[in-house]
Each structure stands twice: as structure tokens, then as C-alpha cells.
N, CA, C and O of each residue as an XYZ file, in Angstrom:
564
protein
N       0.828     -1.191      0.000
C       0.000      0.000      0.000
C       0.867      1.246      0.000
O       0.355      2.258     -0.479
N       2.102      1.318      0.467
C       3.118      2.511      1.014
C       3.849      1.966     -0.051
O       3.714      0.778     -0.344
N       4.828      2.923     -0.836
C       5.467      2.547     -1.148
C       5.986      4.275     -1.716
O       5.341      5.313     -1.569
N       7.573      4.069     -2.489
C       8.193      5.670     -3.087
C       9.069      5.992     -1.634
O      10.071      5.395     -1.239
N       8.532      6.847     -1.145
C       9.598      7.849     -0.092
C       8.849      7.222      0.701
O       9.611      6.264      0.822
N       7.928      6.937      1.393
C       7.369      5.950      2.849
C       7.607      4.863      3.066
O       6.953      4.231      3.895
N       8.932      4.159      2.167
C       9.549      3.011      2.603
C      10.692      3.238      3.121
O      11.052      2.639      4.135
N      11.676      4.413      2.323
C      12.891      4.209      3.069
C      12.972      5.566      3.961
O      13.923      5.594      4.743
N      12.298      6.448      3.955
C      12.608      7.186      5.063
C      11.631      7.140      6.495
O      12.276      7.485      7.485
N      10.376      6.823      6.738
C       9.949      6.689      7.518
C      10.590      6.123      8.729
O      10.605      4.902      8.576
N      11.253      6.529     10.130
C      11.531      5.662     10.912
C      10.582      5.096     11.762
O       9.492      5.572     12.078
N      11.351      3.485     12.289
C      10.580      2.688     12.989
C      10.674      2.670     14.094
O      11.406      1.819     14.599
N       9.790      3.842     15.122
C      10.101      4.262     16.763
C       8.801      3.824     17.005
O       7.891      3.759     16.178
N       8.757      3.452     18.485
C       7.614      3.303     18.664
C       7.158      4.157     19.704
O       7.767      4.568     20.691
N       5.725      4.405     19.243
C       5.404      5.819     20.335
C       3.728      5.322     20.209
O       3.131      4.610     19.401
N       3.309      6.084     21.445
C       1.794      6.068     21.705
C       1.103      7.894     21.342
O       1.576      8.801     22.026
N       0.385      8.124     20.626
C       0.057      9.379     20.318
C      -1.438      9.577     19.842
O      -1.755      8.559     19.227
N      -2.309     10.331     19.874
C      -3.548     10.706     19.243
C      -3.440     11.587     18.172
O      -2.862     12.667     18.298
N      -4.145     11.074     16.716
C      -4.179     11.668     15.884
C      -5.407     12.483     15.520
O      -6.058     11.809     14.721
N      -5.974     13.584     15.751
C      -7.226     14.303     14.743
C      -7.228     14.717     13.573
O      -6.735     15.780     13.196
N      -7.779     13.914     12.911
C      -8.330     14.375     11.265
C      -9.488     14.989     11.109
O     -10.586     14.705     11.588
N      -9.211     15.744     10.493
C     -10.408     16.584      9.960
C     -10.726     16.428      8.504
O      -9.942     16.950      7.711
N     -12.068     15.597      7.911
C     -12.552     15.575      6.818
C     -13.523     16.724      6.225
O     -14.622     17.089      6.642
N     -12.796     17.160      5.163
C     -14.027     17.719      4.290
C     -14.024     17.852      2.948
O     -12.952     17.754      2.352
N     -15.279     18.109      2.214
C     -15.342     17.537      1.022
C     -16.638     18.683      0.111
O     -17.807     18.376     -0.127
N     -15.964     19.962     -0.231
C     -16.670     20.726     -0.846
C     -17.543     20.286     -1.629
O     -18.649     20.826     -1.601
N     -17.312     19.264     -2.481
C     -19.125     18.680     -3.192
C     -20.083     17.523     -2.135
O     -20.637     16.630     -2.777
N     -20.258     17.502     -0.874
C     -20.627     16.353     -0.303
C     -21.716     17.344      0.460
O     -21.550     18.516      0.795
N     -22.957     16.444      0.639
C     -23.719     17.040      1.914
C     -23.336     16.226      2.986
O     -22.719     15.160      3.002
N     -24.086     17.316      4.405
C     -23.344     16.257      5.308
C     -23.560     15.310      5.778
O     -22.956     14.941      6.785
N     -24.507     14.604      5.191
C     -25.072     12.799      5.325
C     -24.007     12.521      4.274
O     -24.236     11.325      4.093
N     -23.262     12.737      3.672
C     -22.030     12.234      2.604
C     -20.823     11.744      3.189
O     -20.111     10.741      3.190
N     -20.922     13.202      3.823
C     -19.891     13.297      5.190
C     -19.556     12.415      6.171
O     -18.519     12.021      6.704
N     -20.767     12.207      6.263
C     -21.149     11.638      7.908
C     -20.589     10.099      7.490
O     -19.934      9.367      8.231
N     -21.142      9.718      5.713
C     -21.171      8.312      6.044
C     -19.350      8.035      5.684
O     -18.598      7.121      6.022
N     -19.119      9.325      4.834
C     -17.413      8.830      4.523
C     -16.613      8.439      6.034
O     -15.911      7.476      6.341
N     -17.194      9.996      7.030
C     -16.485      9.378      8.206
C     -16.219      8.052      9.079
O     -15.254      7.600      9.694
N     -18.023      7.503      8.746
C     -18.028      6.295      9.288
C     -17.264      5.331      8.404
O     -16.456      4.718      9.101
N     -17.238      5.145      7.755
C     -16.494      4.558      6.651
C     -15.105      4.075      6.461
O     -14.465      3.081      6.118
N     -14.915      5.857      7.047
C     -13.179      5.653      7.117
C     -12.785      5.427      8.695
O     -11.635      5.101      8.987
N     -13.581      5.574      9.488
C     -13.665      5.111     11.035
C     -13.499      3.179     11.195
O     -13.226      2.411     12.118
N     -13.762      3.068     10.074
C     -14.295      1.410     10.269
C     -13.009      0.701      9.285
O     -12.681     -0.463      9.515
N     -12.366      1.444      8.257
C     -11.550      1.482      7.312
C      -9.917      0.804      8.526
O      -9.354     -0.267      8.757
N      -9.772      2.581      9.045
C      -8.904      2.843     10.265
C      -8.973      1.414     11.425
O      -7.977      1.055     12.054
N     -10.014      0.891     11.511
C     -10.399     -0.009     13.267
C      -9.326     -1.631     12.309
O      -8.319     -2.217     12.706
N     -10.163     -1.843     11.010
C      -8.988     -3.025     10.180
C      -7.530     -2.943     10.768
O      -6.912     -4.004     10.863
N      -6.764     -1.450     11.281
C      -5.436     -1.854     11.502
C      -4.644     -2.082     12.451
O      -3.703     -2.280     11.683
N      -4.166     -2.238     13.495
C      -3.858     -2.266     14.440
C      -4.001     -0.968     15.617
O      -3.296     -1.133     16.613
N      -4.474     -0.260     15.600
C      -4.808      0.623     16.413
C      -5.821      0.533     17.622
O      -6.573     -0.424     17.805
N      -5.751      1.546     18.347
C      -6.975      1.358     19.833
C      -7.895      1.483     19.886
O      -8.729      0.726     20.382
N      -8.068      2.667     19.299
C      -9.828      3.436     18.802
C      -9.689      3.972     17.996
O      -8.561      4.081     17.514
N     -10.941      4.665     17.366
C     -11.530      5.372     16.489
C     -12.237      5.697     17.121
O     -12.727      4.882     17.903
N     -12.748      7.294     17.130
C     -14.011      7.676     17.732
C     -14.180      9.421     17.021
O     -13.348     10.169     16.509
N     -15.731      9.576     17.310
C     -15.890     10.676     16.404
C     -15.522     11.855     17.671
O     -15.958     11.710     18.813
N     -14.647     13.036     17.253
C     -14.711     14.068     18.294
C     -16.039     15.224     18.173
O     -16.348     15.714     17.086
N     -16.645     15.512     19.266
C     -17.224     16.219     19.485
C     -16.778     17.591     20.456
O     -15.887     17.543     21.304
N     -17.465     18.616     20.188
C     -17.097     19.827     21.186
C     -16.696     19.868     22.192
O     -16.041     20.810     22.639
N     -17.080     18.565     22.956
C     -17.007     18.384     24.376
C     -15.719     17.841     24.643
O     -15.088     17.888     25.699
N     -15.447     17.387     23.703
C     -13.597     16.790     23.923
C     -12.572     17.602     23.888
O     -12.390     18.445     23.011
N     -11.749     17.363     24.971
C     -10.552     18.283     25.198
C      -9.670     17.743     24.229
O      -9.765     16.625     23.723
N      -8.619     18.786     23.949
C      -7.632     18.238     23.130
C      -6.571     17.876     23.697
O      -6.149     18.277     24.781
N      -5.937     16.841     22.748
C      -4.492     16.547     23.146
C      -3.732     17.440     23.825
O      -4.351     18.504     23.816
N      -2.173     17.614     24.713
C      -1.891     18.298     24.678
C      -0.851     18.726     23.804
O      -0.061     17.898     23.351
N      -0.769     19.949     23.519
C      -0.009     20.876     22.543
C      -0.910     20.928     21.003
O      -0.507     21.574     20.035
N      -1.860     20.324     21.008
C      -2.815     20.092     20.108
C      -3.722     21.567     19.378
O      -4.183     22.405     20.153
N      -3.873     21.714     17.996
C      -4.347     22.851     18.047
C      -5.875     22.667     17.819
O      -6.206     21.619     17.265
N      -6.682     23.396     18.113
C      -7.672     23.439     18.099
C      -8.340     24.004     16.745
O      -8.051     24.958     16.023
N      -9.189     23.182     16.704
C     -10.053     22.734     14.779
C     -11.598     23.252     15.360
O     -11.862     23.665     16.489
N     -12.398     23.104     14.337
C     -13.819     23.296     14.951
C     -14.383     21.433     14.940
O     -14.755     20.778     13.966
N     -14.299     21.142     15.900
C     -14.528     19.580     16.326
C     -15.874     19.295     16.094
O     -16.145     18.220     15.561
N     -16.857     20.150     16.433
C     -18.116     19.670     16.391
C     -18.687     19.706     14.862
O     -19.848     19.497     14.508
N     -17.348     20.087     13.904
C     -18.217     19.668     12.531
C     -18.156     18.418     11.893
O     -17.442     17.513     12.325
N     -18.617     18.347     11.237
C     -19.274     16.757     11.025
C     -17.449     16.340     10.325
O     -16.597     17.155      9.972
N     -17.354     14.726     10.328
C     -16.174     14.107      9.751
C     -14.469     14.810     10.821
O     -13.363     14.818     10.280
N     -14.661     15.245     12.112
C     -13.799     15.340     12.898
C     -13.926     13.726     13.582
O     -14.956     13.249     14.058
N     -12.498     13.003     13.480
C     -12.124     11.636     13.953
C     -10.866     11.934     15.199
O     -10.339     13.045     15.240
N     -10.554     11.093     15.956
C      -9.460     11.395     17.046
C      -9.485      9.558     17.178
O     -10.265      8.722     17.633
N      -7.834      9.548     16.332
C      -7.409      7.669     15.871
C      -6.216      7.933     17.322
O      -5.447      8.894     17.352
N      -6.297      6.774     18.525
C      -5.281      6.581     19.414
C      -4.292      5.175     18.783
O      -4.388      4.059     18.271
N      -3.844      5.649     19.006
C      -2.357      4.404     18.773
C      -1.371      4.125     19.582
O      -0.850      5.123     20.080
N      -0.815      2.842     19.971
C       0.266      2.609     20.224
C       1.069      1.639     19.307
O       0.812      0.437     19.238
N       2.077      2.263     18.597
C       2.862      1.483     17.754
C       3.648      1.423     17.076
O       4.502      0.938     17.819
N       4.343      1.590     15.695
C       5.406      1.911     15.305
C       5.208      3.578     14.069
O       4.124      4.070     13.758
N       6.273      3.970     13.720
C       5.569      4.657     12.643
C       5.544      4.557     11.560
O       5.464      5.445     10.711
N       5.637      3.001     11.392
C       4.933      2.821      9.990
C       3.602      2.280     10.208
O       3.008      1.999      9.167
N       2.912      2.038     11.421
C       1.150      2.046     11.657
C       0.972      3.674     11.565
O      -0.232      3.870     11.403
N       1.445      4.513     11.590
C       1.414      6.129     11.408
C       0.997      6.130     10.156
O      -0.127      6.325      9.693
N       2.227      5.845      9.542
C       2.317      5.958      7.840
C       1.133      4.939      7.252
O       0.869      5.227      6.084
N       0.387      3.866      7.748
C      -0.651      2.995      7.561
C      -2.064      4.207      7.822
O      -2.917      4.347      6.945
N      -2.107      4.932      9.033
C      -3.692      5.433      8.898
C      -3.248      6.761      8.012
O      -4.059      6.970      7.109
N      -2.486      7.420      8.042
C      -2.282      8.516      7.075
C      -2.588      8.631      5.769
O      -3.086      9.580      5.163
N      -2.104      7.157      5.248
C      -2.464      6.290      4.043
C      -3.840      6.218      3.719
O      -4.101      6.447      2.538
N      -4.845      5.939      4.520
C      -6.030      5.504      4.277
C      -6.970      6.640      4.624
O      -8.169      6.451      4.420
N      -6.480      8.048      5.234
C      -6.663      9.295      5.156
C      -6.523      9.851      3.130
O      -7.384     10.139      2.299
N      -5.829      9.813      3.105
C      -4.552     10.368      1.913
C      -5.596     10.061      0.770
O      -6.023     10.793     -0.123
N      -5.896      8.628      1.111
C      -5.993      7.597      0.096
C      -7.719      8.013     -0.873
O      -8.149      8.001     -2.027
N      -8.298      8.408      0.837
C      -9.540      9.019      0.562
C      -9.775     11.056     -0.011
O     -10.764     11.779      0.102
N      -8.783     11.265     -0.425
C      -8.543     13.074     -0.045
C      -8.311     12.665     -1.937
O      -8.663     13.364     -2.887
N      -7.643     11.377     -1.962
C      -7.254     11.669     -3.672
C      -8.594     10.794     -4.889
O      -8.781     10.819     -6.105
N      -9.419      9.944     -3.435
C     -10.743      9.375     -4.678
C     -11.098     10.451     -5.555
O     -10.869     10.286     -6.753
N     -11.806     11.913     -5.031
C     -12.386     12.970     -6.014
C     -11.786     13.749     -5.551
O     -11.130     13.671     -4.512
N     -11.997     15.177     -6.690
C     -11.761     16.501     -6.206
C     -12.403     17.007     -5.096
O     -13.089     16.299     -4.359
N     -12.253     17.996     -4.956
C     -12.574     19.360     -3.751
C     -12.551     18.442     -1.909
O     -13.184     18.881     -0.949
N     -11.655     17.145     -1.869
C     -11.642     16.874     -0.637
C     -10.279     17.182      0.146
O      -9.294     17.465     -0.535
N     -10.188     17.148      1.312
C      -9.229     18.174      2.546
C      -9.075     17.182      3.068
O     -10.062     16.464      3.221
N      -7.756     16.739      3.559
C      -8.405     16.176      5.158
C      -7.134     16.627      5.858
O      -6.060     16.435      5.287
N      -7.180     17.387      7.405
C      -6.488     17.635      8.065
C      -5.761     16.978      8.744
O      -6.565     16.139      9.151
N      -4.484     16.630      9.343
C      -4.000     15.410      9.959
C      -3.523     16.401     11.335
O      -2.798     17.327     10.973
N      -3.785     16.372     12.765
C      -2.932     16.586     13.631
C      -2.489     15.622     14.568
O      -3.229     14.738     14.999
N      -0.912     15.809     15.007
C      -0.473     15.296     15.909
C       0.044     16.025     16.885
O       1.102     16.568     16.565
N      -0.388     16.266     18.143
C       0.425     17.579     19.266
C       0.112     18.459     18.426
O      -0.945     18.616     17.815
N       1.723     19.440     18.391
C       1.687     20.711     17.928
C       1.762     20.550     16.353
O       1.575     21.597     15.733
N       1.977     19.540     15.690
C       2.077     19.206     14.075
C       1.041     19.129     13.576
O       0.245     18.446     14.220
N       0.471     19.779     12.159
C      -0.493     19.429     11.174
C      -0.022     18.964     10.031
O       1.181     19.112      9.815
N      -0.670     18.449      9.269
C      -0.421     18.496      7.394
C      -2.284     18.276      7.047
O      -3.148     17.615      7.624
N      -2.316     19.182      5.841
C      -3.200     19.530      4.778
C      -3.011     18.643      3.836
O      -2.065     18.628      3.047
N      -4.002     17.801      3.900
C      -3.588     16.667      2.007
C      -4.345     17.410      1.009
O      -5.259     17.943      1.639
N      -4.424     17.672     -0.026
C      -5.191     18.507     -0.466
C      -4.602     19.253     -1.877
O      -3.885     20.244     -1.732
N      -4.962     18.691     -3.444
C      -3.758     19.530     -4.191
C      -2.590     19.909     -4.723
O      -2.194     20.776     -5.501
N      -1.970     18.685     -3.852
C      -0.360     18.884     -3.896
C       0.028     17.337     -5.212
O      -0.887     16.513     -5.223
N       0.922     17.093     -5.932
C       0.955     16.108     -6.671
C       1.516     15.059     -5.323
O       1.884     15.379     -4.193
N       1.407     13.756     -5.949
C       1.364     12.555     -5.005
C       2.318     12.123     -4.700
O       2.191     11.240     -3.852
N       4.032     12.486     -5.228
C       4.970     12.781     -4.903
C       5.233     13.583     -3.653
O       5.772     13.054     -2.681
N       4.851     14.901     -3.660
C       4.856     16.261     -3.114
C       4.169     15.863     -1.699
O       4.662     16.224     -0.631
N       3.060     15.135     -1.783
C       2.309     14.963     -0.758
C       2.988     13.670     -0.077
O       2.761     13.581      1.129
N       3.832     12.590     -0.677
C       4.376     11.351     -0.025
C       5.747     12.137      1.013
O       6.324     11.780      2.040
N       5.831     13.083      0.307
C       7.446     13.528      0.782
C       6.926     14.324      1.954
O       7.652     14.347      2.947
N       5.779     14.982      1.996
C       5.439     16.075      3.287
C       5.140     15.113      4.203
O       5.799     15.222      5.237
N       4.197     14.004      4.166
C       3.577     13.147      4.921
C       5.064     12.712      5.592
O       5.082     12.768      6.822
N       6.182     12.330      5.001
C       6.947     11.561      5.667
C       7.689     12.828      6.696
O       7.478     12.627      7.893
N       8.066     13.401      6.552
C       8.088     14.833      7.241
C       7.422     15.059      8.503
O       7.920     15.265      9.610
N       6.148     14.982      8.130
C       4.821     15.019      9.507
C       5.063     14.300     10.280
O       5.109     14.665     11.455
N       5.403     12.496      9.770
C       5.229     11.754     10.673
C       6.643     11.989     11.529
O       6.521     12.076     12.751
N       7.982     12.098     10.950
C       8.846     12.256     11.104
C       8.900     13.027     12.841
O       9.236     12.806     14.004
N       8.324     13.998     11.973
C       8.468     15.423     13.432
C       7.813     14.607     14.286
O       8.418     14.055     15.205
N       6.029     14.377     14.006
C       5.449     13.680     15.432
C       5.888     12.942     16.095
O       5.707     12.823     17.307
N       6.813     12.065     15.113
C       7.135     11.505     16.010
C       8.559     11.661     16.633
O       8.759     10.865     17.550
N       9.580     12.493     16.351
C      10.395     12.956     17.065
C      10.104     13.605     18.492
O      10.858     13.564     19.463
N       8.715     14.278     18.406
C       8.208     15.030     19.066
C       7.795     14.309     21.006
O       7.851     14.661     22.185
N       7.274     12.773     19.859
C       7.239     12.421     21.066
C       7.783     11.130     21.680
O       7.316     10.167     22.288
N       9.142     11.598     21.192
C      10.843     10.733     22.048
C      10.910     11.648     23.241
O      11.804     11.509     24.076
């Protein structure tokens, strides 16, 4: 599924961290929304990870985490403990869904780190992703 620059540079540390994605999808209503999230909620649970769960307003954030508008529809918060190539695995299946059609976003945070998928050629976007994960997870050695 990974393959180009997410084979040989990704390192293999292992860390426990919460990820929030933020989905959106300028041609979708938000029953579109709702069901991609579930979708990709159930997509995400296939891999070795802890949870999946939808964030709502009421959830505090990570810390160093920046704050998104949570209570809109397709906000996810994926917990993990594991290596970072299970990183580079849900990012993937984020990514994977941002490049089915046009006009879709999806936000990735970790702590104080984001990345925007969105636009960029699939090169451009393999090389930032490895970057993201990179920092997060330097971040949290």
C-alpha cells in the first residue's frame, strides 16, 4: 500500500500518540460526510490501532494540540500505540480518501504538528507526509 519515499525514510520508533483528522469535502452534503467518516472510522479499526471515535465539542484536546472546529461533522481522534509505519498505515487511508475525487481536505494533527492533504501532486504529498510523521514523532521521544 506505502510505497516511493514511505519506505525508506519513515523511521521505525515506537510511540503512543492521538491523531485528529479533519474531513471535508466541498461537493458532499453532510449525510455524505457523515457516512465517509463512518467509513473511514471502520476502514482505520482493520489496523492495528486502539480506537476510532468521532470528536465532538465536548472533547478536550491533546496536549499541545491545536484546536479545529470539532463539532463539525467528519472530525475523527485515531489513538495508537505502535510503530511509525502504523502512522504511515492510517495517514495512508486518510490520503488515500482526499485523492478518490476533487474538492476533498483532510487535516491530519499530531500535538503541535499538522499536514493539509489537499492539491499537492502525489509525490509532493508522499514527501510532506513523511516529514509530519517524522516530526510527530520525534516530538514524542
Amino acid at each position: 500500500m506505502l510505497g516511493g519515499l514511505w519506505s525508506c525514510c519513515v523511521r521505525s520508533v515506537q510511540v503512543s500518540l492521538d491523531i485528529q483528522v479533519r474531513l471535508t469535502d466541498s461537493g458532499a452534503e453532510a449525510d455524505e460526510l457523515e457516512a465517509s467518516a463512518s467509513a473511514l472510522r471502520e476502514e482505520v479499526l482493520d489496523l492495528d490501532v486502539e480506537q476510532v471515535r468521532r470528536l465532538t465539542s465536548d472533547d478536550a484536546l491533546p496536549d499541545g494540540a491545536r484546536a479545529f472546529d470539532v463539532a463539525s461533522i467528519g472530525a475523527l481522534l485515531v489513538t495508537l500505540s505502535g510503530s511509525s509505519e502504523l502512522i504511515s498505515q492510517v495517514v495512508a487511508v486518510f490520503k488515500g480518501w482526499a485523492e478518490r475525487r476533487g474538492g476533498r481536505t483532510v487535516e491530519v494533527t499530531v500535538g503541535s504538528h499538522s499536514i493539509r492533504l489537499t492539491g499537492a501532486s502525489r509525490a509532493q504529498q508522499d514527501r510532506l507526509i513523511d516529514e509530519f510523521i517524522n516530526a510527530s514523532v520525534a516530538q514524542k521521544q
